[in-house]
Structures are given as C-alpha cells and as structure tokens.
N, C-alpha and C positions, 0 to 999 in steps of 0.2 A: 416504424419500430426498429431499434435498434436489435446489430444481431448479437446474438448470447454468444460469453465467450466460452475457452472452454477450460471449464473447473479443472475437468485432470489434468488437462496439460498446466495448468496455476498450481497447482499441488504439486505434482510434481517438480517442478522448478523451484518451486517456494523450500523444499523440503531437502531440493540440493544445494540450496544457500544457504540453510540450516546448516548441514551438513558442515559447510564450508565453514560457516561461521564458527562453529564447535571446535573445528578443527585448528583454527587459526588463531583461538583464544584459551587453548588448550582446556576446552571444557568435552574432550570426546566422550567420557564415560556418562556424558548428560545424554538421557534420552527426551527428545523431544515425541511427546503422543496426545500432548492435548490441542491439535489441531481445528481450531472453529474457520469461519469462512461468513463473508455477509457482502452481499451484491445490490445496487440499486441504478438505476439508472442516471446519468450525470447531462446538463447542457453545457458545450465550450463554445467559445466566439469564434472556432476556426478549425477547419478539418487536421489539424495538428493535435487537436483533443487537448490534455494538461501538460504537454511534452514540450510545448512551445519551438520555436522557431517556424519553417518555411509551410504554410497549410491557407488553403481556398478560406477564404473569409467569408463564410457560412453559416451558422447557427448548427452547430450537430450533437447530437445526443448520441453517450456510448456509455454502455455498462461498465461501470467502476466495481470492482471486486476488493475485498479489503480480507486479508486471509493474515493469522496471527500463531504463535503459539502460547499458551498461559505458560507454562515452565518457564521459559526463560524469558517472555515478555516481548518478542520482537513481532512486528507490524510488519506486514509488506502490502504496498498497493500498487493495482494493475489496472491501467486504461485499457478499456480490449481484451486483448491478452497478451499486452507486453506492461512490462514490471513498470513500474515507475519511479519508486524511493523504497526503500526500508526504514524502519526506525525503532529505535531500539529506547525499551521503555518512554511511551510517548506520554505528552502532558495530557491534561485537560480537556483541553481546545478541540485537539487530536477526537477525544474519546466524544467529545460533541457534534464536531462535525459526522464524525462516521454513525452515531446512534439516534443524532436529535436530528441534524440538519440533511442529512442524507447526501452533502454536499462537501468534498474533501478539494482540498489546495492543487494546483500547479506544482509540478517538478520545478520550479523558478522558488516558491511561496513556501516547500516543505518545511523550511530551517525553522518556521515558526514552532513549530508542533515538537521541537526539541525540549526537554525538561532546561531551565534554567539553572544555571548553578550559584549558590547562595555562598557567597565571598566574606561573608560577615563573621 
C-alpha cells in the first residue's frame, strides 16, 4: 500500500500559490475559499512517479491528489506530496481523467489538458 500523503501540508502549499498567483495577475482583492480536494491512488512505470527523468524501473503505486479552487478555476496536482503542474481553467480530458478514470498525465503529458484556443 501506498503511503498517504499529507493533505495539509498540499493545502497549504496549494493556497500559497494561490496566493502568488492573485498577486502576480493583480487579482488580490479575490478571495480564494471554495477549496475541494480528491485523492486516489495512481501506477507509474518507475520510481520517478509522473515527474519523469532518473527512477528504479519498478511498477509503483503513489497517491495522486488533485486539489482545485472553483472561484477562479485553477487545478493543482500532487504525486505524493510534491506538486507536479497547475493548470488554470482545465479542458475536458482534464475533468475526465481526474473523475472518471482516476488516472491523471505525466508532468511530460500536462500540456494536453490545456483549453485550446479557437483561432477562427
């Protein structure tokens, strides 16, 4: 069994990139409080988890945490308990893999799960 990560320490983290982010798109007066959270457990083809590069080529299983806020829409996801992408207003794909398939992208694969822009 995979061991659990730890939520507050992902809260909190998540909530100072918030933070950051408000700050740096000069949205401060936004309060971010609709905070959800949803964990399941993941297999990767190597003890690098979804972070890719140098990892024991093993089959291992690690809790994925997927913590968001509705207000302003942004995603953050955590292999373990380290971060792995944000994503701000995600597609589809995005909202399938995290609800239906229980099974979310590589830091390599994130870009997928970016909203397209329609040029037409």
């Amino acid at each position: 069994m995979s061991q659990l990560p730890c939520l507050q320490a992902i809260e909190v983290d998540f909530k100072w990139r918030l933070k950051n982010y408000c700050k740096e798109n000069d949205l401060s007066n936004l309060k971010y409080s609709d905070i959800k959270v949803t964990i399941f457990e993941q297999t990767w083809g190597s003890t690098a988890l979804g972070f890719g590069g140098i990892g024991g080529q093993a089959m291992t299983s690690a809790y994925t945490t997927v913590i968001w806020d509705y207000t302003i829409n942004i995603w953050a996801v955590y292999f373990g308990n380290r971060m792995a992408y944000i994503i701000l207003d995600p597609n589809d794909l995005f909202m399938e893999n995290v609800f239906k398939s229980r099974n979310v992208a590589s830091v390599a694969e994130y870009g997928k799960y970016k909203k397209k822009i329609n040029t037409n």
